[in-house]
mmCIF file of the N, C-alpha and C atoms, coordinates in Angstrom:
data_MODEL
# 
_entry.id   MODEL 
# 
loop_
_atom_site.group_PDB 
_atom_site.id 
_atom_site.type_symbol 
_atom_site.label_atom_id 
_atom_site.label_alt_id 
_atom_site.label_comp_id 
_atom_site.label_asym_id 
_atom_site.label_entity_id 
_atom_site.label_seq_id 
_atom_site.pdbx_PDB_ins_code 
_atom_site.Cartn_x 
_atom_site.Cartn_y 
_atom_site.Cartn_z 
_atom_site.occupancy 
_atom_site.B_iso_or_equiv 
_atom_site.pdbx_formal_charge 
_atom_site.auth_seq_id 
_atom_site.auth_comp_id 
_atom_site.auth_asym_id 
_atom_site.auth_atom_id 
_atom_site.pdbx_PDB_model_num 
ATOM 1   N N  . UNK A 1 1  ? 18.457  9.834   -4.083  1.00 0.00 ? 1  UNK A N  1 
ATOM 2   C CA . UNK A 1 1  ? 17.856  9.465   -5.359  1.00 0.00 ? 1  UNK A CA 1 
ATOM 3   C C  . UNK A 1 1  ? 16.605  10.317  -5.545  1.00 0.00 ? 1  UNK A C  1 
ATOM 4   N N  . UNK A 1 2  ? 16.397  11.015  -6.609  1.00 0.00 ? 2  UNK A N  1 
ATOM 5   C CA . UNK A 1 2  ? 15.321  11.716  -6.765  1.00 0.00 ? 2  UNK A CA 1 
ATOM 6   C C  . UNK A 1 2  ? 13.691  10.950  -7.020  1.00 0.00 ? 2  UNK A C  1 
ATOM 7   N N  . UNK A 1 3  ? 12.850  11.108  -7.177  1.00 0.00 ? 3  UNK A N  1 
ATOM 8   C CA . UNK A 1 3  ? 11.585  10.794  -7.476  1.00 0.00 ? 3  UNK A CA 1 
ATOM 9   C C  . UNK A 1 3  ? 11.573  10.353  -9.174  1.00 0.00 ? 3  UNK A C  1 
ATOM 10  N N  . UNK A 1 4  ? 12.120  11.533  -10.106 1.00 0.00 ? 4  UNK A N  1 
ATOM 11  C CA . UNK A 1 4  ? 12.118  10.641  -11.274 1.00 0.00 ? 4  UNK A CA 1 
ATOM 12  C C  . UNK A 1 4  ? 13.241  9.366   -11.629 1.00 0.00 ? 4  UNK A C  1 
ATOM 13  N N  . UNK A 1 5  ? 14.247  9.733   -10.823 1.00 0.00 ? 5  UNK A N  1 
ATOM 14  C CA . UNK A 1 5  ? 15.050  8.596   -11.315 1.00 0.00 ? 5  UNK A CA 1 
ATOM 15  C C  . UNK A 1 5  ? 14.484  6.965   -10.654 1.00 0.00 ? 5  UNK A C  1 
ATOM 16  N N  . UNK A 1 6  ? 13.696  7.184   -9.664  1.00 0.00 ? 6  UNK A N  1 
ATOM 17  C CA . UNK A 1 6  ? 13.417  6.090   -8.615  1.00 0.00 ? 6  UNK A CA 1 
ATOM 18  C C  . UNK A 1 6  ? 12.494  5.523   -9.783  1.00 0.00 ? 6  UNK A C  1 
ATOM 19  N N  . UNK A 1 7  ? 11.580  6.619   -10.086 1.00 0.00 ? 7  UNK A N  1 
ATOM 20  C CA . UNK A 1 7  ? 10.403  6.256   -11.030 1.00 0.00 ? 7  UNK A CA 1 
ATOM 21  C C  . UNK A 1 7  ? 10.666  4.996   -11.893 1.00 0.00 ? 7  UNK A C  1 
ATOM 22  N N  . UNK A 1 8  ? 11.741  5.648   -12.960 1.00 0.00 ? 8  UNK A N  1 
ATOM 23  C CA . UNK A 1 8  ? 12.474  5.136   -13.808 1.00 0.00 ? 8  UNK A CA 1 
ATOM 24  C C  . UNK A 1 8  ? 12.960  3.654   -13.445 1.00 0.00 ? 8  UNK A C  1 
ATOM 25  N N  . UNK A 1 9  ? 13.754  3.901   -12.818 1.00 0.00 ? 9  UNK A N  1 
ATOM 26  C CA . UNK A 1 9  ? 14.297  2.464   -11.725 1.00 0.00 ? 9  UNK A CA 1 
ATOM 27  C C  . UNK A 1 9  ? 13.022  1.451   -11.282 1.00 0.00 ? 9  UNK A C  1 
ATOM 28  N N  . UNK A 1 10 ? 12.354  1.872   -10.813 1.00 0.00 ? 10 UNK A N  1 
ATOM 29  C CA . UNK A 1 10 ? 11.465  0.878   -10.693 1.00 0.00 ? 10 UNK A CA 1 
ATOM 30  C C  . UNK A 1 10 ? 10.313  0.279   -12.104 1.00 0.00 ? 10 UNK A C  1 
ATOM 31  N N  . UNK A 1 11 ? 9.978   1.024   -13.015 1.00 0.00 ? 11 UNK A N  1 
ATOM 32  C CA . UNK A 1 11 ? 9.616   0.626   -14.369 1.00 0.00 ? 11 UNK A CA 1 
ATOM 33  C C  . UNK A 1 11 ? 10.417  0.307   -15.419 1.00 0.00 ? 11 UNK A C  1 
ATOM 34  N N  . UNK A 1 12 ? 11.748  0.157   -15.300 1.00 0.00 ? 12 UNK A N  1 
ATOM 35  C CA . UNK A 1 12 ? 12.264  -0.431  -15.966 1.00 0.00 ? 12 UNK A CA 1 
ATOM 36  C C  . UNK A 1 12 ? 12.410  -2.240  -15.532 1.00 0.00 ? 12 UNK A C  1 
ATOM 37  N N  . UNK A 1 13 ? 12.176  -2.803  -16.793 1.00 0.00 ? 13 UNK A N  1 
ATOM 38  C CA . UNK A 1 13 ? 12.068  -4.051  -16.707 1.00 0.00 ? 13 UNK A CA 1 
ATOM 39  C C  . UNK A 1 13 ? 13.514  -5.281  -17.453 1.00 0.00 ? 13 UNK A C  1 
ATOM 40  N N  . UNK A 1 14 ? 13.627  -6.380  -16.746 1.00 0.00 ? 14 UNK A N  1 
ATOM 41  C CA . UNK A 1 14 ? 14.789  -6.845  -17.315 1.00 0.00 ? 14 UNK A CA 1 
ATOM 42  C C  . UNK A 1 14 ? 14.508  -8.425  -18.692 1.00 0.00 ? 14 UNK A C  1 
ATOM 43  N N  . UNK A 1 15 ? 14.846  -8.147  -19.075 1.00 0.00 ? 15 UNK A N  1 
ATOM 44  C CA . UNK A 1 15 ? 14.256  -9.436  -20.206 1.00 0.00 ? 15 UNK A CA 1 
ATOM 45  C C  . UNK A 1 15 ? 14.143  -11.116 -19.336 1.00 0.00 ? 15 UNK A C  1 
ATOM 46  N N  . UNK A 1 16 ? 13.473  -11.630 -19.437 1.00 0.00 ? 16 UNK A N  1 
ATOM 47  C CA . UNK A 1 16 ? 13.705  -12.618 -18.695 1.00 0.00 ? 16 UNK A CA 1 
ATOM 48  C C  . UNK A 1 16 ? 14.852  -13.389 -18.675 1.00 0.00 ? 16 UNK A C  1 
ATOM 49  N N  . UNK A 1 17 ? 15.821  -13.793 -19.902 1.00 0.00 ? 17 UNK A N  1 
ATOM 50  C CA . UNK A 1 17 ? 16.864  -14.614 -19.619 1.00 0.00 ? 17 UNK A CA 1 
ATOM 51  C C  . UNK A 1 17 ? 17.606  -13.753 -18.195 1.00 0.00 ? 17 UNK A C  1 
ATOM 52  N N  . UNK A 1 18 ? 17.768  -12.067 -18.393 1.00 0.00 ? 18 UNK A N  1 
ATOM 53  C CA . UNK A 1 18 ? 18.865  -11.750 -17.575 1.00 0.00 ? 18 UNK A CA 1 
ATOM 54  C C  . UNK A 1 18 ? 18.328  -11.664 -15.702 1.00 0.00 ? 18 UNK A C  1 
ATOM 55  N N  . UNK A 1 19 ? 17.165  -12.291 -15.658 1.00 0.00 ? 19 UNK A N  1 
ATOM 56  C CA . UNK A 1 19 ? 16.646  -12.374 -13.844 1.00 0.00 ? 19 UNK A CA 1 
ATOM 57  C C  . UNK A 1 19 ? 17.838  -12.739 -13.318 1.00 0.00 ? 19 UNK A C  1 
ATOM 58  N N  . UNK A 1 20 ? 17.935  -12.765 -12.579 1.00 0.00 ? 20 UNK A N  1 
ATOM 59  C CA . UNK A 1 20 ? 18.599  -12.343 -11.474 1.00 0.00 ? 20 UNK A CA 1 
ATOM 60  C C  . UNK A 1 20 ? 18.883  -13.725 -10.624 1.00 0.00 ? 20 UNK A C  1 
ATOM 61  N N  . UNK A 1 21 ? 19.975  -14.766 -10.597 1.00 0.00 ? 21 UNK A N  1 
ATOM 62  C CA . UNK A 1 21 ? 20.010  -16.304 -10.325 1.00 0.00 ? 21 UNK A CA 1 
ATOM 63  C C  . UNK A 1 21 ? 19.551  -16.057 -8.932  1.00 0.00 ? 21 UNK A C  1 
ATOM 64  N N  . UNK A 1 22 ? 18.280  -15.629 -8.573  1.00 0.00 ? 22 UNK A N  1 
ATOM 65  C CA . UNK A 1 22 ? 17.722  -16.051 -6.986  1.00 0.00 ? 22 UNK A CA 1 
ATOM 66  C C  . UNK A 1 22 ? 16.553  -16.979 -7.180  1.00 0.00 ? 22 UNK A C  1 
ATOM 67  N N  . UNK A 1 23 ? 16.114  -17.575 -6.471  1.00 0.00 ? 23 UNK A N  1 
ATOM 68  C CA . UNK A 1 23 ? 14.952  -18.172 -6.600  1.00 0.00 ? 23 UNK A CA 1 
ATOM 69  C C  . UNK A 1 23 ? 13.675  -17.861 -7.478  1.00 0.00 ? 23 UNK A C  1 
ATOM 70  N N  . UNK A 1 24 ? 13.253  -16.966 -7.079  1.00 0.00 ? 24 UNK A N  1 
ATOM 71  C CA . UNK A 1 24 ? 12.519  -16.230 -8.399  1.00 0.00 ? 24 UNK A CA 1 
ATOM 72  C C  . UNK A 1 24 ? 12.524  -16.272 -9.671  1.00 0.00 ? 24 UNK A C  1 
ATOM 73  N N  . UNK A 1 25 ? 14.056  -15.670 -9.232  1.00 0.00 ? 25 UNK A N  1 
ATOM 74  C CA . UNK A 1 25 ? 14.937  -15.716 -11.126 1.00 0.00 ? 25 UNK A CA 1 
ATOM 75  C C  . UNK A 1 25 ? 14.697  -17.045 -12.187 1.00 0.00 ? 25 UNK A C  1 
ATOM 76  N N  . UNK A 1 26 ? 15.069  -17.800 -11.044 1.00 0.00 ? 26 UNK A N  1 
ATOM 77  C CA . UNK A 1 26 ? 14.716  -18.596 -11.601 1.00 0.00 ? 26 UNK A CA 1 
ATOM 78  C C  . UNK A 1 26 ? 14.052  -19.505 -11.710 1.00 0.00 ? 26 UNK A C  1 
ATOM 79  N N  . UNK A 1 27 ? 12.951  -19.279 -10.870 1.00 0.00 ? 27 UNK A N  1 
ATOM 80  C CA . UNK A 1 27 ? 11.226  -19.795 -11.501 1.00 0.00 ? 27 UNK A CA 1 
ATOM 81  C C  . UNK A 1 27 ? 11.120  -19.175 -12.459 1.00 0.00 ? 27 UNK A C  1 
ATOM 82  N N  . UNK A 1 28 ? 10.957  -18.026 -12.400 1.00 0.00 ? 28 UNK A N  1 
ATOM 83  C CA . UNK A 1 28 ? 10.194  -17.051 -14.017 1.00 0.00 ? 28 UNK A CA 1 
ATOM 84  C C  . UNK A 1 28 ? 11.614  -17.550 -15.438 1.00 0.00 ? 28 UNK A C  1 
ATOM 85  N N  . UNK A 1 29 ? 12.387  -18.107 -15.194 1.00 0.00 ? 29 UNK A N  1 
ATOM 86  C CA . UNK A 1 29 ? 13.158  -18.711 -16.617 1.00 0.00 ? 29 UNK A CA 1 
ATOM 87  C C  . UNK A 1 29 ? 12.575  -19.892 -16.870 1.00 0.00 ? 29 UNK A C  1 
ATOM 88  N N  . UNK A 1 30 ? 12.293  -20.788 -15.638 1.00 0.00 ? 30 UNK A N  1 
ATOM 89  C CA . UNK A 1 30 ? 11.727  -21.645 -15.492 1.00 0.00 ? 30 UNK A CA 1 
ATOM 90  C C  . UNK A 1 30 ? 10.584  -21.849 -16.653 1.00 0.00 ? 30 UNK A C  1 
ATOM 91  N N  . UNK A 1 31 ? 9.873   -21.047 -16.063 1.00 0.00 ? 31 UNK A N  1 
ATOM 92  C CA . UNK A 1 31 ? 8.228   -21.487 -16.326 1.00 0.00 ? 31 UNK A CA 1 
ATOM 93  C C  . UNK A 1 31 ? 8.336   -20.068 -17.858 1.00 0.00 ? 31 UNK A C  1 
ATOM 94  N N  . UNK A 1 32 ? 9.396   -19.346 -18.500 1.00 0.00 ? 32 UNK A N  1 
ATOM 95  C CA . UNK A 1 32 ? 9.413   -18.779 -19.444 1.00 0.00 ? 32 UNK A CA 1 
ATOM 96  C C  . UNK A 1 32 ? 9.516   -19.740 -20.614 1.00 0.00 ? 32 UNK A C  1 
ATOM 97  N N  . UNK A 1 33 ? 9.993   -21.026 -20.458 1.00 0.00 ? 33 UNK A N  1 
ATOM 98  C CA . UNK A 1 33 ? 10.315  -22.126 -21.699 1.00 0.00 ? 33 UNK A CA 1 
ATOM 99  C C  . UNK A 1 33 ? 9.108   -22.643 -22.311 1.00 0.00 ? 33 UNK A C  1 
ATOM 100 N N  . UNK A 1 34 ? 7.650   -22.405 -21.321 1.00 0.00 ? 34 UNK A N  1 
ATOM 101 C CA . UNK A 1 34 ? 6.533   -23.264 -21.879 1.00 0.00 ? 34 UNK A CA 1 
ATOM 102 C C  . UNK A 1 34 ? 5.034   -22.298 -21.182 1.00 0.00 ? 34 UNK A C  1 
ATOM 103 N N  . UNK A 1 35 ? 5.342   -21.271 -20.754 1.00 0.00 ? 35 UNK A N  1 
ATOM 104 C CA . UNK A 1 35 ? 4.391   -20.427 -20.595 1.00 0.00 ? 35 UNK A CA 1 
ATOM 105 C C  . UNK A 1 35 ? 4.866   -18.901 -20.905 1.00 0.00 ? 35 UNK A C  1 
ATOM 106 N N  . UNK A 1 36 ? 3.910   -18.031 -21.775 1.00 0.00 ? 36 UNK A N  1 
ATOM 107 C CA . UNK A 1 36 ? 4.651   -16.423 -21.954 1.00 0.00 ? 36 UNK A CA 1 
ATOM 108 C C  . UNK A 1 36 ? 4.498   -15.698 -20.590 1.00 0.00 ? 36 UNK A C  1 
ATOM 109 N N  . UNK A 1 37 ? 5.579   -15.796 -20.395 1.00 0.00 ? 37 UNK A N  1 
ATOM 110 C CA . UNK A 1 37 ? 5.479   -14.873 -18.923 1.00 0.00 ? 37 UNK A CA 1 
ATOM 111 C C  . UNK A 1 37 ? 6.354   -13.682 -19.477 1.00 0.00 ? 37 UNK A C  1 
ATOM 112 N N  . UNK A 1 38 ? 5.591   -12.681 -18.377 1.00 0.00 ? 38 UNK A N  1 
ATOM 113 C CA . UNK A 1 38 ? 6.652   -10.994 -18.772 1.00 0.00 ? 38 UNK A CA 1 
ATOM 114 C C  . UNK A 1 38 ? 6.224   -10.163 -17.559 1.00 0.00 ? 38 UNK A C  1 
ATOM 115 N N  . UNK A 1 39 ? 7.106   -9.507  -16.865 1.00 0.00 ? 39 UNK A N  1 
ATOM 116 C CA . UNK A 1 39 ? 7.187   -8.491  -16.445 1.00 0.00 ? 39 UNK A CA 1 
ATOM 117 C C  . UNK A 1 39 ? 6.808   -7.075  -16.603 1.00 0.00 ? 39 UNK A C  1 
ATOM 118 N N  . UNK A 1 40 ? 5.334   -7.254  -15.800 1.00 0.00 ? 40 UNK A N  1 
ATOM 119 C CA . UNK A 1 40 ? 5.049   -5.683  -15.757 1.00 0.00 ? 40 UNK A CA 1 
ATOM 120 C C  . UNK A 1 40 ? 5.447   -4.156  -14.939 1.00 0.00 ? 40 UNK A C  1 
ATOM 121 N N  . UNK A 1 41 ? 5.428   -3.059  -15.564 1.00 0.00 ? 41 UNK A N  1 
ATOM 122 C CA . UNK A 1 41 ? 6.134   -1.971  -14.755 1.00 0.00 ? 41 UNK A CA 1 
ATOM 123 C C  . UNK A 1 41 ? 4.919   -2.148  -13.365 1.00 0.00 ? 41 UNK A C  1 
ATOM 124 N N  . UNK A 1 42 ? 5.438   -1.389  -12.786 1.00 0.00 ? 42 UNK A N  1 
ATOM 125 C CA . UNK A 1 42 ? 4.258   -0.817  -11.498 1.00 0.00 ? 42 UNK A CA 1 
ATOM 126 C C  . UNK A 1 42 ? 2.421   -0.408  -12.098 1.00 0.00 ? 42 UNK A C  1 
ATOM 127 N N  . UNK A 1 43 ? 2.872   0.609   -12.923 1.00 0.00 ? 43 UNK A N  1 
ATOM 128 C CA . UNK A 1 43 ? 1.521   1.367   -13.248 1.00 0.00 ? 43 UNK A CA 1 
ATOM 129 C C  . UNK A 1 43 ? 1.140   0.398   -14.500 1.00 0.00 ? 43 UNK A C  1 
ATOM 130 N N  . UNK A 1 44 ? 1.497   -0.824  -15.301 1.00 0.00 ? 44 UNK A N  1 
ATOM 131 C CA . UNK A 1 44 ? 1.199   -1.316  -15.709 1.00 0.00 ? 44 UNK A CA 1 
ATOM 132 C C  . UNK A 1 44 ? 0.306   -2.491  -15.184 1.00 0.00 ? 44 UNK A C  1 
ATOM 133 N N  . UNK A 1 45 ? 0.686   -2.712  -13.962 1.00 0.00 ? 45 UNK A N  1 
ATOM 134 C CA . UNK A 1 45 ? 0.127   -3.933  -13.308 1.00 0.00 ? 45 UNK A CA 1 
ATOM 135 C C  . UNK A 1 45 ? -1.035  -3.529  -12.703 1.00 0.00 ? 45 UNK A C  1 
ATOM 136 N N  . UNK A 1 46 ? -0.560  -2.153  -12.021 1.00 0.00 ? 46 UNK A N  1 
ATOM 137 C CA . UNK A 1 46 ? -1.839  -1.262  -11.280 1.00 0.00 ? 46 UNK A CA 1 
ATOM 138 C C  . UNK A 1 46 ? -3.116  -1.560  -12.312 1.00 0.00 ? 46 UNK A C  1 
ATOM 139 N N  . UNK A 1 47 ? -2.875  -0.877  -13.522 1.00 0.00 ? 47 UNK A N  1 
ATOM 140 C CA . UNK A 1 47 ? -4.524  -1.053  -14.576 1.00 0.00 ? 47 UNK A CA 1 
ATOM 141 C C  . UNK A 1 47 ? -4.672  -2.300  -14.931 1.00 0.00 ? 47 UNK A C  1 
ATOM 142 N N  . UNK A 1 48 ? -4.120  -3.321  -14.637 1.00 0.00 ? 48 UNK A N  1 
ATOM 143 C CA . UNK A 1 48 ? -4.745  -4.642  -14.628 1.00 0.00 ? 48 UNK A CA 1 
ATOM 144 C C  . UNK A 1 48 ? -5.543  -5.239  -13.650 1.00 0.00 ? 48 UNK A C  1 
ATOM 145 N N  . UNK A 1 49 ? -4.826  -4.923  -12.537 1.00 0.00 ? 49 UNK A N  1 
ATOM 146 C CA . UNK A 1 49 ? -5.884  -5.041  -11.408 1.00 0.00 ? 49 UNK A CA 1 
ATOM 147 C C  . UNK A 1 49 ? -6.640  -3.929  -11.243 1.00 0.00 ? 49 UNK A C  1 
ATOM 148 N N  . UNK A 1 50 ? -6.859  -2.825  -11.420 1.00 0.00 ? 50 UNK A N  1 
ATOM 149 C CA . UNK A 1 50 ? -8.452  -2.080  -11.699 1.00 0.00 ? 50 UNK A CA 1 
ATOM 150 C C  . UNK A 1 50 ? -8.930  -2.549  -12.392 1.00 0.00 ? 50 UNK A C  1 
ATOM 151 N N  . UNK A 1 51 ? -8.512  -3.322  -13.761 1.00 0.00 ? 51 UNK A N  1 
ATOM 152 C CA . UNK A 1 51 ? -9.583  -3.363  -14.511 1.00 0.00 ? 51 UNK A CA 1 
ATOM 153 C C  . UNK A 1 51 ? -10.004 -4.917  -14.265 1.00 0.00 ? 51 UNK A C  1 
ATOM 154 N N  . UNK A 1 52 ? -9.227  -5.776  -13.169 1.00 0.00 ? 52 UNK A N  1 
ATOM 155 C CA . UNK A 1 52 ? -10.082 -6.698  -13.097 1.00 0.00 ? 52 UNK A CA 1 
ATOM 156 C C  . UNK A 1 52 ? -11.254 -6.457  -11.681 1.00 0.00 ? 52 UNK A C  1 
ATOM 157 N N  . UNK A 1 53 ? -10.610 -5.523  -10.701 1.00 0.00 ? 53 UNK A N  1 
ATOM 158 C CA . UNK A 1 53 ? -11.115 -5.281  -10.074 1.00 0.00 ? 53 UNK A CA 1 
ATOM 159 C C  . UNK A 1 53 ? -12.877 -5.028  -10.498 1.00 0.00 ? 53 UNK A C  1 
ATOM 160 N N  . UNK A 1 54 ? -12.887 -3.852  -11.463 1.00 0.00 ? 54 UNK A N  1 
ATOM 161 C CA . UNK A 1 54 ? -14.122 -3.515  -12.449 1.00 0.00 ? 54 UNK A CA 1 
ATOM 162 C C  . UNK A 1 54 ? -15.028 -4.423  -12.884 1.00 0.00 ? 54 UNK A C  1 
ATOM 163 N N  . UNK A 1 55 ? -14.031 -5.933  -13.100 1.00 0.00 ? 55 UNK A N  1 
ATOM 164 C CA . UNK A 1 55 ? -14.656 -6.995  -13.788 1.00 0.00 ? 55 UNK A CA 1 
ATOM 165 C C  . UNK A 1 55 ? -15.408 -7.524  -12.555 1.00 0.00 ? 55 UNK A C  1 
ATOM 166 N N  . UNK A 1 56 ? -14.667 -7.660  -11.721 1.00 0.00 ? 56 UNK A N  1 
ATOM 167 C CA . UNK A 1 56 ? -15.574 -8.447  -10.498 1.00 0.00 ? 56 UNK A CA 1 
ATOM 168 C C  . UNK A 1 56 ? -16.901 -7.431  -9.748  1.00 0.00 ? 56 UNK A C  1 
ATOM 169 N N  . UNK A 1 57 ? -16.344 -6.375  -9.384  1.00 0.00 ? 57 UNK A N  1 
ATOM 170 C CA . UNK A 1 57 ? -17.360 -5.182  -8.930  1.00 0.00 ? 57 UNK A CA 1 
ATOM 171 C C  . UNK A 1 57 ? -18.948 -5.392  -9.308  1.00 0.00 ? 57 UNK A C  1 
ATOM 172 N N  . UNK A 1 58 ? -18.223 -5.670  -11.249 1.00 0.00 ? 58 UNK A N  1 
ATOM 173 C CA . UNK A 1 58 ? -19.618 -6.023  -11.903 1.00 0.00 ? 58 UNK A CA 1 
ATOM 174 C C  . UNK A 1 58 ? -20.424 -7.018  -12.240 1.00 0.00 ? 58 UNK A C  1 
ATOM 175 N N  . UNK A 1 59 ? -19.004 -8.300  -11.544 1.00 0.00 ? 59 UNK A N  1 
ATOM 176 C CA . UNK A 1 59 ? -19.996 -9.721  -11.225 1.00 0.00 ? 59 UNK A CA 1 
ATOM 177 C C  . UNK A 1 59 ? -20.887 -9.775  -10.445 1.00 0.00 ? 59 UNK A C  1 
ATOM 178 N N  . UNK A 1 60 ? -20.699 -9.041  -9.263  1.00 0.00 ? 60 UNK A N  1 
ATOM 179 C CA . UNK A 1 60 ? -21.211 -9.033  -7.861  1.00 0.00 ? 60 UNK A CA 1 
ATOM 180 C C  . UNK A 1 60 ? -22.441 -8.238  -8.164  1.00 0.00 ? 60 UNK A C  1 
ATOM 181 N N  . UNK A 1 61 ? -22.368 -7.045  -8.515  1.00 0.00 ? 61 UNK A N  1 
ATOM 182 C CA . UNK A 1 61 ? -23.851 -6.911  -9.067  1.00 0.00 ? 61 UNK A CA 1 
ATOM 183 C C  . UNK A 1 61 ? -24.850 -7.593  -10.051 1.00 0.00 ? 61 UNK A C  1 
ATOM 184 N N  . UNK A 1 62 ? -24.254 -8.175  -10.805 1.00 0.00 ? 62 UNK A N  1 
ATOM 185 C CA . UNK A 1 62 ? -24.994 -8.888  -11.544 1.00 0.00 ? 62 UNK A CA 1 
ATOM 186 C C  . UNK A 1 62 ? -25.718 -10.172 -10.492 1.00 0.00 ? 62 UNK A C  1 
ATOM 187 N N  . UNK A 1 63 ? -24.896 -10.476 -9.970  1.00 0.00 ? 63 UNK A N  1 
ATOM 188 C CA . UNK A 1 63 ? -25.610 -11.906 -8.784  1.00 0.00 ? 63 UNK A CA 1 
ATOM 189 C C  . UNK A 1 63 ? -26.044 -11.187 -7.711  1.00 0.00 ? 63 UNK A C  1 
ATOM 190 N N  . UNK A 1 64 ? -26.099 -9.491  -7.441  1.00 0.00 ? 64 UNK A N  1 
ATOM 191 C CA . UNK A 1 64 ? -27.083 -9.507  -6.565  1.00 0.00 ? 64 UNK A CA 1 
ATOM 192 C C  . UNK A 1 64 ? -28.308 -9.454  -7.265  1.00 0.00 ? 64 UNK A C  1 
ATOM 193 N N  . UNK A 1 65 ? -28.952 -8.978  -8.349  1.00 0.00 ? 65 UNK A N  1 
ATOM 194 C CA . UNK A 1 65 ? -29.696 -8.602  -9.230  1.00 0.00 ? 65 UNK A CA 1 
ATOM 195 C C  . UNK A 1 65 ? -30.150 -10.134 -9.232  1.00 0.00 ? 65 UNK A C  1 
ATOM 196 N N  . UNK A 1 66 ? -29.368 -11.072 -9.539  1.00 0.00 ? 66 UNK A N  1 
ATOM 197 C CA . UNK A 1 66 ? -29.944 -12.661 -9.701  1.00 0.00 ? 66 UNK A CA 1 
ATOM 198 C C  . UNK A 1 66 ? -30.797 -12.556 -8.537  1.00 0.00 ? 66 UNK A C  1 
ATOM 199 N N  . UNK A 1 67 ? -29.779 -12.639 -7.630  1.00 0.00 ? 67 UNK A N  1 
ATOM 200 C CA . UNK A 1 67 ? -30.421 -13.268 -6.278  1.00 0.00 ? 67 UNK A CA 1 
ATOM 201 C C  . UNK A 1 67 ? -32.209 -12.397 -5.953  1.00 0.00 ? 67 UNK A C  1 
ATOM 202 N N  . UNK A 1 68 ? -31.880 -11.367 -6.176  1.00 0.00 ? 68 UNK A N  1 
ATOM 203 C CA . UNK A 1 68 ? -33.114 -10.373 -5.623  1.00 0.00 ? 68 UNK A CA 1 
ATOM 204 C C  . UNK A 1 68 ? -34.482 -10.816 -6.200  1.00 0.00 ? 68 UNK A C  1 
ATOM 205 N N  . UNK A 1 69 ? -34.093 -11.464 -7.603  1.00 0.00 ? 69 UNK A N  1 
ATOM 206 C CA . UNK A 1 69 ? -34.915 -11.851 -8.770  1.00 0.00 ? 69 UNK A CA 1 
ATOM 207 C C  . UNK A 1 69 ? -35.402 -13.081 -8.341  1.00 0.00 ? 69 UNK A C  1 
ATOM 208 N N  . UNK A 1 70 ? -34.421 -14.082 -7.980  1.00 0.00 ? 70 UNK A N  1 
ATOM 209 C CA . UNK A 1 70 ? -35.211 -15.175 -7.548  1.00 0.00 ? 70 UNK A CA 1 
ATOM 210 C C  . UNK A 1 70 ? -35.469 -15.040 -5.905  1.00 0.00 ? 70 UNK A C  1 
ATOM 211 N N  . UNK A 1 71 ? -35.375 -14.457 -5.167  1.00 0.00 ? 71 UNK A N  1 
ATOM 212 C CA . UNK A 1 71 ? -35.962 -14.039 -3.879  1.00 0.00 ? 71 UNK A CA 1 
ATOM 213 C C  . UNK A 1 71 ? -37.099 -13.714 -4.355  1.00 0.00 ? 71 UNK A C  1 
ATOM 214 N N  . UNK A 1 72 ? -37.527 -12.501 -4.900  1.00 0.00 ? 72 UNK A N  1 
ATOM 215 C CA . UNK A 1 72 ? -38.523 -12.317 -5.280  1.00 0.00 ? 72 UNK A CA 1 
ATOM 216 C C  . UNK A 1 72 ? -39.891 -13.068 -5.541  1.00 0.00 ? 72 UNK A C  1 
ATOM 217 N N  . UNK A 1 73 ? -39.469 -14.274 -6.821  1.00 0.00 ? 73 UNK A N  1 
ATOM 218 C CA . UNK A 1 73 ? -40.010 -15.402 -7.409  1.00 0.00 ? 73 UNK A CA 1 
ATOM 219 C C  . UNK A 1 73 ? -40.449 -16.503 -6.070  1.00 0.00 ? 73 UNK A C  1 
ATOM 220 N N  . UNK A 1 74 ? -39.238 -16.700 -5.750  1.00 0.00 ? 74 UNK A N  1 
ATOM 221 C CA . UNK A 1 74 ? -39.851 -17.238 -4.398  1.00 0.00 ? 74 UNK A CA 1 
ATOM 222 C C  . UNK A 1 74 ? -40.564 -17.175 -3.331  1.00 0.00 ? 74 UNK A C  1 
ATOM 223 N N  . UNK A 1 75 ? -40.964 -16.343 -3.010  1.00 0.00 ? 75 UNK A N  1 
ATOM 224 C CA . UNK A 1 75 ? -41.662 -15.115 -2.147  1.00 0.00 ? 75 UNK A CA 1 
ATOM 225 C C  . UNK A 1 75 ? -43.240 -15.138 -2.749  1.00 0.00 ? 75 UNK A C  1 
ATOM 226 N N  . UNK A 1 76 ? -43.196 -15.343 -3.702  1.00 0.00 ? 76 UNK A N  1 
ATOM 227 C CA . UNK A 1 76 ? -44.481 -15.303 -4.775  1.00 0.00 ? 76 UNK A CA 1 
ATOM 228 C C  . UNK A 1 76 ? -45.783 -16.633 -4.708  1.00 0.00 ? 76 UNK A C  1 
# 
């Protein structure tokens, strides 16, 4: 199998009715009747978690910045 066809193969996605009757399959039909669930490719999922990754990166600085601030205050 080559590299683009694998590519392909693995970002292609199946609609939810047609999952696949394994366990999985059918949780995600399951929980498709009353929550929007969907299937992301690979590199789709990848920039979701960077960009939550990003989100947290920049929580953590923000509460060290807290903390330093009231260390500071306290110290005083």
């Amino acid at each position: 199998m080559s590299l683009r066809s694998s590519l392909e193969h693995s970002t292609t996605t199946a609609p939810i009715e047609q999952q696949p009757d394994t366990l999985p399959g059918k949780m995600i039909r399951g929980l498709s009747t009353f929550l929007p669930v969907w299937k992301l490719s690979d590199e789709d999922y990848m920039a979701l978690l960077m960009k939550k990754k990003g989100d947290v990166e920049r929580r953590l600085k923000e509460i060290e910045v807290e903390e330093m601030r009231i260390f500071e205050g306290s110290a005083k």
